[in-house]
Backbone as JSON Lines, residues from 0, in Angstrom:
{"i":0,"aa":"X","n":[18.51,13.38,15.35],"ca":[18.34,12.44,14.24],"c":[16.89,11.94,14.15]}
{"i":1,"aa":"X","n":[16.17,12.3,15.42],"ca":[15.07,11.18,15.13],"c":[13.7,12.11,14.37]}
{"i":2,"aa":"X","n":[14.05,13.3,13.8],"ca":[13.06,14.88,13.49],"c":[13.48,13.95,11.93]}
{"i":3,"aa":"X","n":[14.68,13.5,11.61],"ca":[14.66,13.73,10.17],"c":[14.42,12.19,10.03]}
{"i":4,"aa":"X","n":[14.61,11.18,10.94],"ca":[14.07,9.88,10.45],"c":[12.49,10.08,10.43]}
{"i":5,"aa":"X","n":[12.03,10.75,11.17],"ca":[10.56,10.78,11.1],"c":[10.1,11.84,10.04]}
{"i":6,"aa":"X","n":[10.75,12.58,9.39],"ca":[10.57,13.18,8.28],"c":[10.13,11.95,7.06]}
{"i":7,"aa":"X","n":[11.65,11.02,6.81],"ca":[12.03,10.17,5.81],"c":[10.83,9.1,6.1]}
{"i":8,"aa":"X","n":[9.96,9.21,7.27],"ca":[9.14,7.99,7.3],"c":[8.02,8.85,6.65]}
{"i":9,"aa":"X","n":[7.29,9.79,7.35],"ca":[6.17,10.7,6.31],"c":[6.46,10.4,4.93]}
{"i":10,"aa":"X","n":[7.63,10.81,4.55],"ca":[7.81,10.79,3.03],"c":[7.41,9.46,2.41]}
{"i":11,"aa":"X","n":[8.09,8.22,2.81],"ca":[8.05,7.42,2.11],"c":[6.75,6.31,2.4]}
{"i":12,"aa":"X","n":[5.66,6.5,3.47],"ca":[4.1,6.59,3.76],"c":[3.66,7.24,2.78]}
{"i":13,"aa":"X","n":[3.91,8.46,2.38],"ca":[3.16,9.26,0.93],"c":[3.27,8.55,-0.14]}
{"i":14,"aa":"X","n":[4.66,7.93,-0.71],"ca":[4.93,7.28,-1.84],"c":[3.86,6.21,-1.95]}
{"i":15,"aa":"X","n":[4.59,5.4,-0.83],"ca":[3.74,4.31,-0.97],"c":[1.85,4.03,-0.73]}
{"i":16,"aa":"X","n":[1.47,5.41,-0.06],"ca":[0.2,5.17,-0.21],"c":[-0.25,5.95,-1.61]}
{"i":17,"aa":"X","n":[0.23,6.76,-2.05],"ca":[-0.02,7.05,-3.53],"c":[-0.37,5.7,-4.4]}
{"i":18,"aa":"X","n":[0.77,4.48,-4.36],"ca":[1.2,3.96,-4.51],"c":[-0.09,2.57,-4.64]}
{"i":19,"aa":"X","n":[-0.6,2.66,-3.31],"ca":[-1.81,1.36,-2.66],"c":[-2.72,2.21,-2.97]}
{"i":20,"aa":"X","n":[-3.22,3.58,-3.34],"ca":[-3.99,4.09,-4.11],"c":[-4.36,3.73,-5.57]}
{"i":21,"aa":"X","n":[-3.35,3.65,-5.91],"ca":[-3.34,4.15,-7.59],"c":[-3.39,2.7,-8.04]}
{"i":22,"aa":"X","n":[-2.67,1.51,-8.02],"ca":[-2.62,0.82,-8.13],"c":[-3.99,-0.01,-8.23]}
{"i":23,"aa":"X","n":[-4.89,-0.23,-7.04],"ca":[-6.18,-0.97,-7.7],"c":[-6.86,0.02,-8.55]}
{"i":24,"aa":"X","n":[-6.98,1.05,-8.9],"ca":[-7.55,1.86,-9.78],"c":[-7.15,1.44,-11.1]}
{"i":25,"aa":"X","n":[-5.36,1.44,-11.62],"ca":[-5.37,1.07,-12.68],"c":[-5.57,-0.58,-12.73]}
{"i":26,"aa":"X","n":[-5.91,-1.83,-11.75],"ca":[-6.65,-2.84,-12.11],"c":[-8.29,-2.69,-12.56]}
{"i":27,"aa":"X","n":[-8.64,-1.43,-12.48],"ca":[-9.96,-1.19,-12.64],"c":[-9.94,-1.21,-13.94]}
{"i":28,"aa":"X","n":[-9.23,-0.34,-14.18],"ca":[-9.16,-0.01,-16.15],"c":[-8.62,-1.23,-16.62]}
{"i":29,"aa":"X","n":[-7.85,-2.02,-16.0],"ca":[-7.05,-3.19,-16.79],"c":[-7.74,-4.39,-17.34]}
{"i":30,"aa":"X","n":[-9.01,-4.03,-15.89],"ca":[-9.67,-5.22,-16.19],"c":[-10.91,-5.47,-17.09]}
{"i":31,"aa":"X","n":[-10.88,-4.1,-17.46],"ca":[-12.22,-3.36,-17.87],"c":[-11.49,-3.8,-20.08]}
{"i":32,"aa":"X","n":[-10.24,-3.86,-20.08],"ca":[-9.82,-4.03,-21.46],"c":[-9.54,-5.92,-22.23]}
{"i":33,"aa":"X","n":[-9.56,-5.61,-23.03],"ca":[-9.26,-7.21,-23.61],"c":[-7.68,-7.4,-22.88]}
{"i":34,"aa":"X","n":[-7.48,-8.81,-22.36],"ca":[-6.16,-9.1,-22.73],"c":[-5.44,-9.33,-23.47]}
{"i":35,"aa":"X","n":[-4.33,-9.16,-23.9],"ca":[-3.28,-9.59,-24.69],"c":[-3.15,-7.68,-25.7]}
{"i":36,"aa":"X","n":[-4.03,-7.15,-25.7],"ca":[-4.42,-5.72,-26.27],"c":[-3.3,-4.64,-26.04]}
{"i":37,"aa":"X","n":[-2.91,-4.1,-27.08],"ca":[-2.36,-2.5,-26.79],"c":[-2.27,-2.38,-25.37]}
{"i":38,"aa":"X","n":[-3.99,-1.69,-25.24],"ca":[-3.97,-0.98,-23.86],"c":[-3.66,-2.26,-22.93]}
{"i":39,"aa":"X","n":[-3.6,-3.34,-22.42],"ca":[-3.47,-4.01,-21.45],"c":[-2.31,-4.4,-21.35]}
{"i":40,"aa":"X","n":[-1.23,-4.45,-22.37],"ca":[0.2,-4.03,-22.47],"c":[0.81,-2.89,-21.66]}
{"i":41,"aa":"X","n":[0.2,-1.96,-21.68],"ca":[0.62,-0.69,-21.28],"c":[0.1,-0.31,-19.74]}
{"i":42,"aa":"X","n":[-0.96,-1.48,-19.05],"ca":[-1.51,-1.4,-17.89],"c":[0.11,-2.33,-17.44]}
{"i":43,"aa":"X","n":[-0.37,-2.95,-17.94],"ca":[1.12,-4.32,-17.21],"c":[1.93,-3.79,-16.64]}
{"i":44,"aa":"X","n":[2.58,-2.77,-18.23],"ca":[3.9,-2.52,-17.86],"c":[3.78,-1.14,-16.75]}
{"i":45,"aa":"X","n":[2.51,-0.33,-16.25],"ca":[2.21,0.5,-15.57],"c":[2.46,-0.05,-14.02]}
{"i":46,"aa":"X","n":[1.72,-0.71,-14.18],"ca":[1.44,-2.23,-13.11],"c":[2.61,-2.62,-12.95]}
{"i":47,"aa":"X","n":[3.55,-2.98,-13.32],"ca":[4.66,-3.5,-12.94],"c":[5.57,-2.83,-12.42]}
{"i":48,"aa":"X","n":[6.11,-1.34,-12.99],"ca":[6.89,-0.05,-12.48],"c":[6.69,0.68,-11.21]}
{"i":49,"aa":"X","n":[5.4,0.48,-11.21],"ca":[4.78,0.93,-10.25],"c":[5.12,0.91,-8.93]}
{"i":50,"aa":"X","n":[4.99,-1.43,-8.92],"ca":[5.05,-1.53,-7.49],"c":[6.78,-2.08,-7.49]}
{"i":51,"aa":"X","n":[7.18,-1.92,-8.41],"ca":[8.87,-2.53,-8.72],"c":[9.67,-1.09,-8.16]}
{"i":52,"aa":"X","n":[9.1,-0.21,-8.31],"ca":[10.38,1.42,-8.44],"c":[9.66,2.3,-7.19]}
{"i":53,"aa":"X","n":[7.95,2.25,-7.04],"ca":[7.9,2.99,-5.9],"c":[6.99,2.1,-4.88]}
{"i":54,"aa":"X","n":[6.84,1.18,-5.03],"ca":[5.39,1.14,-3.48],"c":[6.46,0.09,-2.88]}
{"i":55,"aa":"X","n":[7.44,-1.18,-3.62],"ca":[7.66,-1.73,-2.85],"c":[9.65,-0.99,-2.18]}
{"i":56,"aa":"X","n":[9.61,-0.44,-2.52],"ca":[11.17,0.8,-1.69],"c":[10.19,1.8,-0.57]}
{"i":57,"aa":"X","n":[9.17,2.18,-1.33],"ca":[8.62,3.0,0.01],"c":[8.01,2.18,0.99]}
{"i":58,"aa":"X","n":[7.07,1.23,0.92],"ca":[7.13,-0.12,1.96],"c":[8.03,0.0,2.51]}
{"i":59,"aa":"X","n":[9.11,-0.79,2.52],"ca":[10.33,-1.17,2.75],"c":[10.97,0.0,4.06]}
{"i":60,"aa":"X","n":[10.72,1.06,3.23],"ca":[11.53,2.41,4.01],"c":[10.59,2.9,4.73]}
{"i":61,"aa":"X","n":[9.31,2.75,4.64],"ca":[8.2,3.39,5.5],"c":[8.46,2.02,6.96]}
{"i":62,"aa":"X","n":[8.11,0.66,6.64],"ca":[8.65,-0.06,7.73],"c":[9.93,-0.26,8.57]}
{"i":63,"aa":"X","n":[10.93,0.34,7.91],"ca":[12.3,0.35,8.49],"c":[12.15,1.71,9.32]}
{"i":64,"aa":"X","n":[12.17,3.02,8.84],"ca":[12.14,4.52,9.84],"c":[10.81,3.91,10.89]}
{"i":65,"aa":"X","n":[9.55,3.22,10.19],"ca":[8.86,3.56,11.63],"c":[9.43,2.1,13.14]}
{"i":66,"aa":"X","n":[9.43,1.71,12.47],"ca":[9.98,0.48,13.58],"c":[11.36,1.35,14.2]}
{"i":67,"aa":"X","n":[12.28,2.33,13.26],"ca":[13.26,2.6,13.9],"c":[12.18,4.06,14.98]}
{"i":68,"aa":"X","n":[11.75,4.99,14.4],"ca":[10.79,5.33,15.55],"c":[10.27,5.04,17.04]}
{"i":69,"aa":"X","n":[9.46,3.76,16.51],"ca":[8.83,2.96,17.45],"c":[9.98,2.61,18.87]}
{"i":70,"aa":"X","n":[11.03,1.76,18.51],"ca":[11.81,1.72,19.25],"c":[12.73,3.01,19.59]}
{"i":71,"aa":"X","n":[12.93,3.92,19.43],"ca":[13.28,5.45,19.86],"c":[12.3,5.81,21.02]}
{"i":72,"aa":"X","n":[11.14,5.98,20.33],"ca":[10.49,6.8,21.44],"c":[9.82,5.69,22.22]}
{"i":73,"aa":"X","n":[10.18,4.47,22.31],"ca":[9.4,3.74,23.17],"c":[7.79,3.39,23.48]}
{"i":74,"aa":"X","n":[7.54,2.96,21.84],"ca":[5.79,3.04,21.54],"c":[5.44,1.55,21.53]}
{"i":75,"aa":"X","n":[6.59,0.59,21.46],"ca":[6.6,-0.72,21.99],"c":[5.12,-0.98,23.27]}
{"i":76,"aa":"X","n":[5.21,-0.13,24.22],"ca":[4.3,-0.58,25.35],"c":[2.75,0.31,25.6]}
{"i":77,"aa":"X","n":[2.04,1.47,24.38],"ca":[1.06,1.62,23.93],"c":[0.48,0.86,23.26]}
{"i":78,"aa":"X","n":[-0.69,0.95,23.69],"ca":[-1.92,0.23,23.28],"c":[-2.29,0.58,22.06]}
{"i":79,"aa":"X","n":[-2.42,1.85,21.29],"ca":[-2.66,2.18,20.02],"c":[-1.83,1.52,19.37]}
{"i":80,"aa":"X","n":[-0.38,1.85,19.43],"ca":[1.0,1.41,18.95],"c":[0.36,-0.09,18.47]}
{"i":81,"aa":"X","n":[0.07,-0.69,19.16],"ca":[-0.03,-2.1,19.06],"c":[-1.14,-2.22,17.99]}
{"i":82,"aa":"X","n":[-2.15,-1.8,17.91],"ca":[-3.51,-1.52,17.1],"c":[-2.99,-1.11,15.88]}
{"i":83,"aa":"X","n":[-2.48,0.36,16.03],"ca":[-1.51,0.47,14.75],"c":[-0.72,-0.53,14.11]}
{"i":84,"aa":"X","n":[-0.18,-1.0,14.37],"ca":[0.74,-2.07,13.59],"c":[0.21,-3.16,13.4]}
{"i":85,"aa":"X","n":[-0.93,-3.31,13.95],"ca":[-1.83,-4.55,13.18],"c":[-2.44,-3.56,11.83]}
{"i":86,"aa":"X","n":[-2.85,-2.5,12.05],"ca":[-3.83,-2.09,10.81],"c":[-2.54,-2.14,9.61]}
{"i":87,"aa":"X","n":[-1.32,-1.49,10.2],"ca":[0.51,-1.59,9.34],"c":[0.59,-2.94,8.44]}
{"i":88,"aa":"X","n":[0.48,-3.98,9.09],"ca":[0.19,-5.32,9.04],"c":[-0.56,-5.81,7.86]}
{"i":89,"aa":"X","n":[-1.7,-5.33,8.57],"ca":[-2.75,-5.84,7.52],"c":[-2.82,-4.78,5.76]}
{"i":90,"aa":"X","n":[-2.29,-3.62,6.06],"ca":[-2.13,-2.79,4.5],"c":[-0.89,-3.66,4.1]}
{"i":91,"aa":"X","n":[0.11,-3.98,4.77],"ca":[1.15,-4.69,4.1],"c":[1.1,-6.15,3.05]}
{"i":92,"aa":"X","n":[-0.58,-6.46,3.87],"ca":[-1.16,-7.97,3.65],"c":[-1.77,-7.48,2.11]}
{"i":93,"aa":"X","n":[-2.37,-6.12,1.94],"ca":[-2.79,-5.7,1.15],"c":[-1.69,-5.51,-0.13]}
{"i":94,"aa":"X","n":[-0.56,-5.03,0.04],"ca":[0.1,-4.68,-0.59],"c":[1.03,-5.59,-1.52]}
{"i":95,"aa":"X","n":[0.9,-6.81,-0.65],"ca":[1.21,-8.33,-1.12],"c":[0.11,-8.88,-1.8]}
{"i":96,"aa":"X","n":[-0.91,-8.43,-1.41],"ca":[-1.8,-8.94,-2.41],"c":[-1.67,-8.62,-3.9]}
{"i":97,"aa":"X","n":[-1.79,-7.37,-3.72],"ca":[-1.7,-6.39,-4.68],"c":[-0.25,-6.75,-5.97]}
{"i":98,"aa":"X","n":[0.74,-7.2,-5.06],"ca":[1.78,-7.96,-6.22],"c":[1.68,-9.39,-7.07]}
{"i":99,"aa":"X","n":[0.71,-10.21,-6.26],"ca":[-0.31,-11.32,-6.73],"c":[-1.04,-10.8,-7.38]}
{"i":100,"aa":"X","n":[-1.41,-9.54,-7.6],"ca":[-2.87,-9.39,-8.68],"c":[-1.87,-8.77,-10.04]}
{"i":101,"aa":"X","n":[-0.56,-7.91,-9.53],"ca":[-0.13,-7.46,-10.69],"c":[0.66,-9.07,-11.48]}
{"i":102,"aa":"X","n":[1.02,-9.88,-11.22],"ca":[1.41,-11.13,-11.4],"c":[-0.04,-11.68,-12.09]}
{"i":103,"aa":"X","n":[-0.97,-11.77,-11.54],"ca":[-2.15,-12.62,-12.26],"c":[-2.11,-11.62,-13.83]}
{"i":104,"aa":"X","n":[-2.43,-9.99,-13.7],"ca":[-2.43,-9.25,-14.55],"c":[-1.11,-9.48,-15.76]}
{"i":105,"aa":"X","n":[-0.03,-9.55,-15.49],"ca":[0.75,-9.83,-15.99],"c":[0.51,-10.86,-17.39]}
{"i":106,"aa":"X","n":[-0.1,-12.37,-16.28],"ca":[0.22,-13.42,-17.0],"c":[-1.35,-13.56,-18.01]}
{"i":107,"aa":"X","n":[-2.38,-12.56,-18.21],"ca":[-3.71,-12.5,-18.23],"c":[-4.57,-13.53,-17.79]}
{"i":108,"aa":"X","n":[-4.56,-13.69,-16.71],"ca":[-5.31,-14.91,-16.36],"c":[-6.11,-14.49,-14.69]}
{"i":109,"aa":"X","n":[-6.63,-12.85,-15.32],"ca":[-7.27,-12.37,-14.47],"c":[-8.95,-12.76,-14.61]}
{"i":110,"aa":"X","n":[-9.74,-12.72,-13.58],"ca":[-11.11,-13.46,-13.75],"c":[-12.15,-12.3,-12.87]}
{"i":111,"aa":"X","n":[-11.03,-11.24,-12.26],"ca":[-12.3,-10.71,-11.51],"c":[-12.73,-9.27,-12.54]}
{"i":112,"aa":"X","n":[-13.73,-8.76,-11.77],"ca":[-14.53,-7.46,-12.96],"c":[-13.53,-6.44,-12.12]}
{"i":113,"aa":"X","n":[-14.19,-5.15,-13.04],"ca":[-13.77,-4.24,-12.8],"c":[-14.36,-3.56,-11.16]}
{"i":114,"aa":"X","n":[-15.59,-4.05,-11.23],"ca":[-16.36,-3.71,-10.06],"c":[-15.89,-4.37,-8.56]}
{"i":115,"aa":"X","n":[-15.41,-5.59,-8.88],"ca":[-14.62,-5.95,-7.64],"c":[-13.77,-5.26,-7.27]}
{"i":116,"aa":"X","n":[-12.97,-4.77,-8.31],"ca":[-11.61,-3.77,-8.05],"c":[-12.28,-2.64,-7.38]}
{"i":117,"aa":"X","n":[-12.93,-2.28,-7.96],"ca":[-13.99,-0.86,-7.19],"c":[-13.98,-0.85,-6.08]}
{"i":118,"aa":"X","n":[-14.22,-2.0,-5.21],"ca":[-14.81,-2.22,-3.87],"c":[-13.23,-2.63,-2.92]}
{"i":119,"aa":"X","n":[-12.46,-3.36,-3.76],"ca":[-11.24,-3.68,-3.35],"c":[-10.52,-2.27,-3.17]}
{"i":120,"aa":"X","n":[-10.29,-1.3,-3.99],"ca":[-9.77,-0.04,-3.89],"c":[-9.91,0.47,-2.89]}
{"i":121,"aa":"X","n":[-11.21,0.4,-1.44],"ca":[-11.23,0.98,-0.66],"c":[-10.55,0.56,0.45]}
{"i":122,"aa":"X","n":[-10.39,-0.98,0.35],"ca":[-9.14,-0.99,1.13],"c":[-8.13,-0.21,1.99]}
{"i":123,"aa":"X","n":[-7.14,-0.07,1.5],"ca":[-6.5,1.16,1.9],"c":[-6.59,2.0,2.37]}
{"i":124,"aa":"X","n":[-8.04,2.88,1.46],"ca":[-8.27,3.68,2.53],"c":[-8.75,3.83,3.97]}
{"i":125,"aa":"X","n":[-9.36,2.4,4.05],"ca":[-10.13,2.39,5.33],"c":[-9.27,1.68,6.59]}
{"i":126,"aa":"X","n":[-7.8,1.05,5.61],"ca":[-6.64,1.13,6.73],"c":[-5.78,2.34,7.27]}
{"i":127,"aa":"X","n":[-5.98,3.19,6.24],"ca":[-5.12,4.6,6.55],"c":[-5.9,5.3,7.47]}
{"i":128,"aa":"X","n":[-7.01,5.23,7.71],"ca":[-7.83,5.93,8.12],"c":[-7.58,5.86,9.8]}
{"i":129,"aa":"X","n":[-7.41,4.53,9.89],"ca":[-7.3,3.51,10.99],"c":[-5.84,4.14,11.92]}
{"i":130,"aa":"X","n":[-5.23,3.52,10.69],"ca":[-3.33,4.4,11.06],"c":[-3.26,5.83,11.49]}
{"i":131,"aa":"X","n":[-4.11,6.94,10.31],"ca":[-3.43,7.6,11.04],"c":[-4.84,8.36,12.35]}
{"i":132,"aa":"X","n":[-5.92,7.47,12.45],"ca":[-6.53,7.97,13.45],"c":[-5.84,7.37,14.67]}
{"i":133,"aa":"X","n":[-5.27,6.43,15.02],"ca":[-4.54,5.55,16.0],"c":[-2.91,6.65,16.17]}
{"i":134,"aa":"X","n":[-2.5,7.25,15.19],"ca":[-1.39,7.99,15.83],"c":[-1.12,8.91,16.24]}
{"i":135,"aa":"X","n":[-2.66,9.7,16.25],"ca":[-2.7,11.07,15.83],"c":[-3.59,11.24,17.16]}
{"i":136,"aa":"X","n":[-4.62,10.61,17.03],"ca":[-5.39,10.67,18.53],"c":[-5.04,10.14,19.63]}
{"i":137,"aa":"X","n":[-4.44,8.43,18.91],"ca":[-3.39,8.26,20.71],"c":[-5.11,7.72,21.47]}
{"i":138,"aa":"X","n":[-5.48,6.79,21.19],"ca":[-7.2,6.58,22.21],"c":[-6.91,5.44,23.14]}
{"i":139,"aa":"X","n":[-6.76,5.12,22.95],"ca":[-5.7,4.23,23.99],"c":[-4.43,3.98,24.69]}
């Protein structure tokens, strides 16, 4: 069982980092348009599906298989393990953010540029980077 829970965790890590990808990108364009506009209608409702149907179920299921993992193979008492799940942690911190910004977006009462988003976008990546260099190399 634990080949196909760790399958179902890959999978739903892909969703959801697609997911913490794509997402500040389309605040880039969102923010870049008038509010109340066509196009900023159509960011919203992008923005909203998004993290409603896939980032926050793959969250959800990416933290449930790996914690069920974690406790399987006994990664509780590694040192990476532990490192890892702070960087887990902190994209999650991200990802909550990220439902506060689609909420600000929502209500238009967004104030930052597009260029912040720019810089905010890398986020993610520089937690994934973290994750999967910590699971993969094992350095501690």
């Amino acid at each position: 069982m634990y080949i196909w829970i760790k399958a179902l965790h890959v999978i739903s890590i892909i969703a959801w980092m697609a997911g913490m990808f794509y997402l500040p990108r389309l605040f880039v364009y969102h923010a870049g348009v008038p509010a109340g506009g066509g196009q900023s209608e159509l960011f919203k409702m992008m923005e909203r599906k998004l993290m409603r149907f896939i980032m926050i179920p793959a969250m959800l299921l990416s933290w449930a298989t790996g914690l069920t993992l974690a406790f399987e193979a006994g990664f509780f008492h590694a040192g990476w393990f532990h490192a890892k799940l702070l960087a887990v942690v902190l994209l999650s911190g991200v990802h909550f953010y990220n439902g506060r910004l689609v909420e600000v977006f929502a209500e238009d009462r967004n104030v930052k540029s597009s260029k912040f988003y720019r810089f905010y976008n890398e986020a993610p990546t520089v937690l994934m980077i973290a994750i999967v260099t910590l699971v993969i190399v094992k350095p501690f």
